[in-house]
C-alpha positions as CSV (number, residue, x, y, z in Angstrom):
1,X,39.9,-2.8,2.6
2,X,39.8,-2.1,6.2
3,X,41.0,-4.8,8.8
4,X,40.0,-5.1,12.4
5,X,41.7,-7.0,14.8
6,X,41.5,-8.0,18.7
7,X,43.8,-9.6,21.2
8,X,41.9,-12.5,23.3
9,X,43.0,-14.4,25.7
10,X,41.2,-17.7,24.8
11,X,42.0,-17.3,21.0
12,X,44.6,-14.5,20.3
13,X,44.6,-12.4,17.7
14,X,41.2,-12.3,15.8
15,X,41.4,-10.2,12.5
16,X,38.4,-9.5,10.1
17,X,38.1,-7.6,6.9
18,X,34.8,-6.7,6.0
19,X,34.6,-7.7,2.1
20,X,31.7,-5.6,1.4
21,X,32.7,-2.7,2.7
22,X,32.6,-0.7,-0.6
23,X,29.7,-2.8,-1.7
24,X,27.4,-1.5,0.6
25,X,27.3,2.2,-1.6
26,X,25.4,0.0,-3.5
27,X,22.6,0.5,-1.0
28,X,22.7,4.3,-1.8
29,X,22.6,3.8,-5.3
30,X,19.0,1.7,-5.4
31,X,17.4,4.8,-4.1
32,X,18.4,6.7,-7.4
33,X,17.8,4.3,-10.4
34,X,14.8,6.1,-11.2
35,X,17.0,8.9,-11.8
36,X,18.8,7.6,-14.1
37,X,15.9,6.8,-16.0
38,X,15.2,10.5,-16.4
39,X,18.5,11.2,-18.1
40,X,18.1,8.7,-20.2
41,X,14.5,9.6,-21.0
42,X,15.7,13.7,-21.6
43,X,18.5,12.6,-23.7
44,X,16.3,10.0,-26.2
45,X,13.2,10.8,-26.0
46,X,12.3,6.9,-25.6
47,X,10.0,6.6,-23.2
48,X,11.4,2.8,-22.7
49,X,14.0,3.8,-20.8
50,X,11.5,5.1,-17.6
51,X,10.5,1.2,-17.4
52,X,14.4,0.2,-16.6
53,X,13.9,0.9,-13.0
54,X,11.1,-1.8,-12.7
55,X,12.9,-4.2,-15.0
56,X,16.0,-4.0,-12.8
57,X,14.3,-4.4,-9.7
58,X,12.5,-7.3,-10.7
59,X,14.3,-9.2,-13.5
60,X,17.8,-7.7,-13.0
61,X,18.0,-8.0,-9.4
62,X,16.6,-11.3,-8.9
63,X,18.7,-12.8,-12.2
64,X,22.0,-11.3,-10.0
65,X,21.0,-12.8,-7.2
66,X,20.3,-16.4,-9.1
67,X,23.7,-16.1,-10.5
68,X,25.7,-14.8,-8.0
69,X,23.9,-17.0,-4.9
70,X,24.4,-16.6,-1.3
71,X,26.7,-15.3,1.3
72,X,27.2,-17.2,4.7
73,X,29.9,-15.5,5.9
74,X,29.6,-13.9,9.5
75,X,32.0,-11.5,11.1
76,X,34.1,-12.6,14.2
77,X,31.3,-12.4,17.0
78,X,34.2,-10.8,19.2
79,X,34.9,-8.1,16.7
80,X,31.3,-7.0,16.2
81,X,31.2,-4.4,18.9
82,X,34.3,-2.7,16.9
83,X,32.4,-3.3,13.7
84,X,29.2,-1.5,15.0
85,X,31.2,1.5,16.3
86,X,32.5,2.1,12.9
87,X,31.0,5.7,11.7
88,X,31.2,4.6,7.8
89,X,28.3,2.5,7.9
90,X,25.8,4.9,9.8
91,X,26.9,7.6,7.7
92,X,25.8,5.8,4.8
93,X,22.4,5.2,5.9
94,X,22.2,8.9,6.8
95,X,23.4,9.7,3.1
96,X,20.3,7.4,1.7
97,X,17.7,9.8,3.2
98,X,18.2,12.8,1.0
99,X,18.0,10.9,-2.2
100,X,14.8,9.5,-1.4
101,X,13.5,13.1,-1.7
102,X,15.8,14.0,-4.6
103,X,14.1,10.7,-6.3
104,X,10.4,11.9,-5.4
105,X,10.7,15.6,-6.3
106,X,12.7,14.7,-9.2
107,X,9.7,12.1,-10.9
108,X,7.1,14.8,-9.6
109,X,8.8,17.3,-11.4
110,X,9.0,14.8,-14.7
111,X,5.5,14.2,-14.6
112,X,4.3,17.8,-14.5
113,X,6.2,19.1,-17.2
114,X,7.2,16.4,-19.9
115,X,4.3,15.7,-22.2
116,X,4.3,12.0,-21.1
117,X,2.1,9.3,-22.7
118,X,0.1,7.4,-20.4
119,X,2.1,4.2,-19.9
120,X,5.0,6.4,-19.6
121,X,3.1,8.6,-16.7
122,X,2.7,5.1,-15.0
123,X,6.0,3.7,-15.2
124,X,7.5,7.0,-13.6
125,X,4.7,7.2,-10.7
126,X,5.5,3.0,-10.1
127,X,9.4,3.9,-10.2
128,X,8.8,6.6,-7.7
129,X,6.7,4.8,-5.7
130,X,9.3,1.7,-5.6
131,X,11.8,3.9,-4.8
132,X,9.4,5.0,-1.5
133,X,9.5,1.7,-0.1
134,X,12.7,1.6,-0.4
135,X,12.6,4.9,1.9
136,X,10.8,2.8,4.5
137,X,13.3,0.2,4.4
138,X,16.2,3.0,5.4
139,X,14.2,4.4,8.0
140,X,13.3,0.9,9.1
141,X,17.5,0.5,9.7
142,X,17.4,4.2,11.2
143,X,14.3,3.2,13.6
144,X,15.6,0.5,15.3
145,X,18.8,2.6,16.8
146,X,19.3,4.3,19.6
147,X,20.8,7.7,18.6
148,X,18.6,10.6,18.5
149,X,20.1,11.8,15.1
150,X,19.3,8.5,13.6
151,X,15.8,8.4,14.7
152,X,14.9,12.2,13.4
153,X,16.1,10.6,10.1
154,X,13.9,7.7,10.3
155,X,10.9,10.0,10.2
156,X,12.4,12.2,7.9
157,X,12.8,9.8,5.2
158,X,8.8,7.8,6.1
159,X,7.9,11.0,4.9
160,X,8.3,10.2,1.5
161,X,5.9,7.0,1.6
162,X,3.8,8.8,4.2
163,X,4.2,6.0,6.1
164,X,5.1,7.7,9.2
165,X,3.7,5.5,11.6
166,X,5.8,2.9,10.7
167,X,8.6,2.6,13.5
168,X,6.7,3.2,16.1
169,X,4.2,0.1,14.7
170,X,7.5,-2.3,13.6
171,X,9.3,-1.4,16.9
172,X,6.5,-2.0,19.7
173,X,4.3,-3.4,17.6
174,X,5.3,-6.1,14.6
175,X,8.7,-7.4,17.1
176,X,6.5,-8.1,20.4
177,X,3.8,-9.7,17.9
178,X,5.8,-11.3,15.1
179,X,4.8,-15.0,14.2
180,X,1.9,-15.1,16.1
181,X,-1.8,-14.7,14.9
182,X,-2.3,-11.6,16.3
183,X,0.5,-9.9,14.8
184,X,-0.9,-7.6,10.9
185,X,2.4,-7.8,9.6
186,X,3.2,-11.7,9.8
187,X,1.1,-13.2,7.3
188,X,-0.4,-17.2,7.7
189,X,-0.9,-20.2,5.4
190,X,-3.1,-20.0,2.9
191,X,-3.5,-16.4,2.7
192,X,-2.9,-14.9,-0.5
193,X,-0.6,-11.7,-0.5
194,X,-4.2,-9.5,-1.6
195,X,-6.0,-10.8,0.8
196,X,-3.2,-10.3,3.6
197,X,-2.8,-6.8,2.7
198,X,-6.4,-5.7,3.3
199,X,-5.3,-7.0,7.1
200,X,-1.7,-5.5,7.5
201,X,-1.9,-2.0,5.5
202,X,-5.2,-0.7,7.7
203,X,-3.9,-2.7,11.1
204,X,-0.5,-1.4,10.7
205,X,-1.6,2.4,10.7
206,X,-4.3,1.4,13.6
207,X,-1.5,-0.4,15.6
208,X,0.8,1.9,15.5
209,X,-1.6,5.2,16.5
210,X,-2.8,3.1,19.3
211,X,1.0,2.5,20.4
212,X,1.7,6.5,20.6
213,X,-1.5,7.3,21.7
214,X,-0.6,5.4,24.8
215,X,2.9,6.4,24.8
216,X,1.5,9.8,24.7
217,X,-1.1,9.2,27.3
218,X,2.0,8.0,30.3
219,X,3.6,11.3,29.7
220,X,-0.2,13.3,30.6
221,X,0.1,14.4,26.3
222,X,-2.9,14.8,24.2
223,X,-2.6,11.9,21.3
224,X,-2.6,15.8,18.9
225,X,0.5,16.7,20.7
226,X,3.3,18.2,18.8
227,X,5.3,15.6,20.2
228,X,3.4,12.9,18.4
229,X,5.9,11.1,16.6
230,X,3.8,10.3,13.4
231,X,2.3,13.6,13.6
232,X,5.4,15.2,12.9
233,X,6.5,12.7,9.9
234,X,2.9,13.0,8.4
235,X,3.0,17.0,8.6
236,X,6.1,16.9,6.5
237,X,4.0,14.7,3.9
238,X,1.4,16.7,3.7
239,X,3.8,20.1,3.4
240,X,5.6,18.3,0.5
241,X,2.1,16.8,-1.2
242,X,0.2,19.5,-0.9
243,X,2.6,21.8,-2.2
244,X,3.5,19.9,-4.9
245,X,-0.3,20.3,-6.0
246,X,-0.1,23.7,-5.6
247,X,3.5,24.6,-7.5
248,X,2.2,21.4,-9.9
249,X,-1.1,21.7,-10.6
250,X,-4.2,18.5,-10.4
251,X,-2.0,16.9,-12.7
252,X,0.4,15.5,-9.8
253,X,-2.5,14.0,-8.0
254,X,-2.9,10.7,-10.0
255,X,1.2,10.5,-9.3
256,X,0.9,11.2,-5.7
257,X,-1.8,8.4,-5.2
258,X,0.2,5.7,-7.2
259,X,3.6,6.6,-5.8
260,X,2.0,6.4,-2.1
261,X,-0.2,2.7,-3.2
262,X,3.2,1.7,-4.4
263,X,5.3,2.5,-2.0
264,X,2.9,0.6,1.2
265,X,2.6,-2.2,-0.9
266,X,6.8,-2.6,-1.3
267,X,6.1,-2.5,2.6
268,X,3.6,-5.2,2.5
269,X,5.2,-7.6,-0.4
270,X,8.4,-7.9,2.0
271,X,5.8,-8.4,5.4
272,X,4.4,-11.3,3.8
273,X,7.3,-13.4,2.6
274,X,9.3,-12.6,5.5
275,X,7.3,-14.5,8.1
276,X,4.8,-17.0,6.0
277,X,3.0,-19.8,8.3
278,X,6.2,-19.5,10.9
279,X,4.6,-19.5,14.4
280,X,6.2,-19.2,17.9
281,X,5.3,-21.3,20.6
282,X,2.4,-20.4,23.0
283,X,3.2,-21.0,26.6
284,X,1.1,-22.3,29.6
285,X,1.0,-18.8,30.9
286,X,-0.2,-17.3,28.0
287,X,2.9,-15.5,26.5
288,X,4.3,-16.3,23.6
289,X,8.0,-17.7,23.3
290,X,11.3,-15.7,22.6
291,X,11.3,-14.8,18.5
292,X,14.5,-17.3,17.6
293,X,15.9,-16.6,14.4
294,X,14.0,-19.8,12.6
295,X,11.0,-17.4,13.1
296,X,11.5,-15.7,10.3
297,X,12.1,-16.4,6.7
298,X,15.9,-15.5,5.5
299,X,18.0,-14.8,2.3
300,X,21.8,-15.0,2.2
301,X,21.1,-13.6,-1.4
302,X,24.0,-11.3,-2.1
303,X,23.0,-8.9,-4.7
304,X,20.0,-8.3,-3.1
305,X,21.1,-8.1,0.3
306,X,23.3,-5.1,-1.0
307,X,20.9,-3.2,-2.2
308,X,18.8,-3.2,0.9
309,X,21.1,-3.1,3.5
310,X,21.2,-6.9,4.1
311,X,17.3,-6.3,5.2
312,X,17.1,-9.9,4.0
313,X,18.9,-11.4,6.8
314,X,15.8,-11.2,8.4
315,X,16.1,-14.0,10.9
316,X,19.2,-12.6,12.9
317,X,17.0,-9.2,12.6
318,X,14.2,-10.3,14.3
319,X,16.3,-12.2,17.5
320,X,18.6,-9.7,17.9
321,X,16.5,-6.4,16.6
322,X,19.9,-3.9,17.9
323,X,22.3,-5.1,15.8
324,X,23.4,-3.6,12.8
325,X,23.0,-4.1,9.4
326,X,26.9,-5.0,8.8
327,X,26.5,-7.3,11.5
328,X,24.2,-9.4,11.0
329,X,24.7,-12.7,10.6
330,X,24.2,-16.6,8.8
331,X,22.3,-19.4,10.9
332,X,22.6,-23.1,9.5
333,X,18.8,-24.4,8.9
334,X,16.9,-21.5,8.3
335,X,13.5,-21.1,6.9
336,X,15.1,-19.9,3.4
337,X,13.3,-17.8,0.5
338,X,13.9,-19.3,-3.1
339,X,15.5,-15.9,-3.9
340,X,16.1,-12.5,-2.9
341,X,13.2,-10.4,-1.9
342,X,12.7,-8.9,-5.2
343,X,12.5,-12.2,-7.1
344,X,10.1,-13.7,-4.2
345,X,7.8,-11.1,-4.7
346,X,7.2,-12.1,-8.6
347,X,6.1,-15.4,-6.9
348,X,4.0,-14.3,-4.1
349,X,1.8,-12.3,-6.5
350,X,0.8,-14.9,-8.3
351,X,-1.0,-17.1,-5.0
352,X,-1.3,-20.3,-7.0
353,X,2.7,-20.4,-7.7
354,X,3.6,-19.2,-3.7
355,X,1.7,-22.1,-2.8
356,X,2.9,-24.7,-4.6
357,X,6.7,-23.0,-3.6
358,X,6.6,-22.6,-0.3
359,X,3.6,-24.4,1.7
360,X,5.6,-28.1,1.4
361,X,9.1,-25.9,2.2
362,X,7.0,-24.7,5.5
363,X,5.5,-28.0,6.4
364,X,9.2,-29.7,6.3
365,X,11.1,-27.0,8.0
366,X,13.2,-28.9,10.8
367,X,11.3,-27.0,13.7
368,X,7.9,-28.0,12.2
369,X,7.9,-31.4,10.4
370,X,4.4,-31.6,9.3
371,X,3.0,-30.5,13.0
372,X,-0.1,-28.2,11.6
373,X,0.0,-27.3,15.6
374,X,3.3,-25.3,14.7
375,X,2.2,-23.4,12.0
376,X,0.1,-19.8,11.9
377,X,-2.5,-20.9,9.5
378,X,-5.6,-19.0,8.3
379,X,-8.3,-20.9,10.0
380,X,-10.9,-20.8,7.4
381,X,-8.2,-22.8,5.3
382,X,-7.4,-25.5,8.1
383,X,-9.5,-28.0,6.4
384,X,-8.6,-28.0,2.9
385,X,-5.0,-27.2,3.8
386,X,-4.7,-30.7,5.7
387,X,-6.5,-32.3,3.0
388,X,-4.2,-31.3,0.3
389,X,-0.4,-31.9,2.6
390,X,-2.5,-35.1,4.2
391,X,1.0,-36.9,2.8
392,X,3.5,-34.3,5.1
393,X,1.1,-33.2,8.0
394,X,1.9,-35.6,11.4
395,X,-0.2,-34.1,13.5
């Protein structure tokens, strides 16, 4: 283990050892399960084992992350600049970026020439296509960082999900908008997670080509500039799609649409849990208030958290969008998931269940306590949402 440590002159010697140092290769490893899958497919023959990605995401994971519970713990906040300078953990988000197309190729490859059985085709397209969220979780780390190096990889790796507009959108788009009705990405009470995603998939790619078009536009570019930013990410899907069709054959094609469905709807399973009903304060002038960590909806789960690159600690994310992943920190009385993202998922797809889970948790949160005026609700559900919590709504 590595230990930090720096003289103050209020406290003396501070000293931290980041525990999870080592852990954090863990985050490389998620990006390759599907891998593994292959192997064990090539050396068996048992077309079982191409399911094990899928089972480990979402009954593995979430059982770890039941039995293992939460981590609190935050670094020294006077240490953090030394923690952040620390090469190891960039390095390792630049490591993640190849295996996503490692992954990809690898399952494109499997399909075209393995004499797969349909349920066996699906559960290597789905596997791929998990993976490729994933993809847009690293370059969602990547995106949010200064270095030029860092953001070439961002776009690199959206690629893979052809999601390429998507730091542009999360960056100037989702953080000046987050829990607020107008924001795609921050989903309200009562909406279902189907009916939120026929808002946030097509107003995520509209938001964010309207962002660079005007980005564009203040440096007298043409929107079809080379120096579009989601140009250049959604040439390198096409290259890699399109050729894959053409070294591959029609075959691919079914693959290519799942893996890409798949891989936005990883995106917009995490957009809707992570902000549910939370609503920031609108101001006499119009604006909206500062985004405060209880703005978002947070999981100290630790198994989880380590597979993602503590994506999870969402709530420091979202007030402090700079800091890094090793970083970021616990907050006492936070809107908090039931589990890790994987295992909130299982209950957000089923609308019934992510009601009855998490509307009272919303209505009691401290900063809310039954005030329906504090809350981003779908309007067409006002009325029969205050009818059913009469007992918990004050006003």
């Amino acid at each position: 283990m590595k230990t930090i440590s720096i003289q103050t002159p209020t406290k003396g010697l501070i000293s931290y050892t980041d525990h999870k140092r080592y852990l954090w290769l863990l985050s490389l490893t998620y990006p390759i399960f599907p891998i593994s899958a292959l192997v064990l497919h090539f050396y068996t023959g048992n077309t079982f084992y191409l399911w094990l990605p899928i089972i480990g995401s979402y009954l593995l994971v979430p059982l770890a992350d039941w039995i293992l519970g939460e981590d609190t713990a935050n670094p020294p906040e006077e240490l953090v600049p030394t923690l952040e300078k620390d090469k190891y953990y960039q390095r390792l988000l630049y490591f993640t970026v190849p295996l996503h197309f490692i992954t990809f190729f690898a399952c494109a490859y499997w399909i075209a020439t393995q004499n797969l059985d349909t349920f066996a085709y699906l559960a290597v397209a789905i596997s791929a296509g998990m993976t490729a969220g994933l993809g847009i979780n690293t370059g969602h780390e990547l995106g949010h960082k200064s270095d030029p190096f860092g953001r070439f990889m961002a776009k690199l790796v959206l690629a893979v999900p052809g999601y390429g507009h998507f730091c542009i959108e999360h960056n100037a788009g989702h953080h000046v908008h987050v829990a607020t009705p107008e924001d795609p990405a921050s989903s309200k009470m009562g909406e279902s997670i189907y009916r939120f995603a026929l808002r946030e998939i097509p107003g995520g790619f509209k938001r964010g080509w309207n962002l660079e078009k005007r980005r564009l536009k203040a440096q007298n570019l043409s929107v079809w500039s080379w120096k579009n930013d989601i140009l250049q990410s959604y040439f390198l899907t096409a290259v890699m799609q399109i050729g894959l069709i053409i070294l591959l054959g029609w075959l691919i094609v079914p693959f290519l649409i799942l893996h890409n469905i798949v891989a936005w709807w990883q995106l917009t399973s995490a957009n809707y849990i992570e902000h549910y009903g939370l609503l920031r304060e609108k101001k006499d002038n119009g604006r909206y208030a500062r985004c405060e960590p209880y703005h978002s909806w947070n999981s100290n789960h630790i198994a989880s958290n380590l597979l993602l690159f503590h994506l999870e600690r969402h709530s420091d994310h979202h007030a402090h969008p700079t800091r890094h992943y090793q970083s970021l920190r616990h907050f006492d009385d936070l809107p908090t998931l039931p589990n890790g993202y994987a295992g909130t998922y299982l209950i957000a797809y089923i609308p019934w269940l992510w009601y009855k889970v998490m509307d009272k948790k919303l209505l009691q949160l401290n900063h809310i306590q039954g005030d329906m005026s504090k809350v981003n609700v779908l309007e067409s559900k006002r009325e029969t949402l205050e009818k059913r919590y009469a007992n918990l709504i004050t006003s």
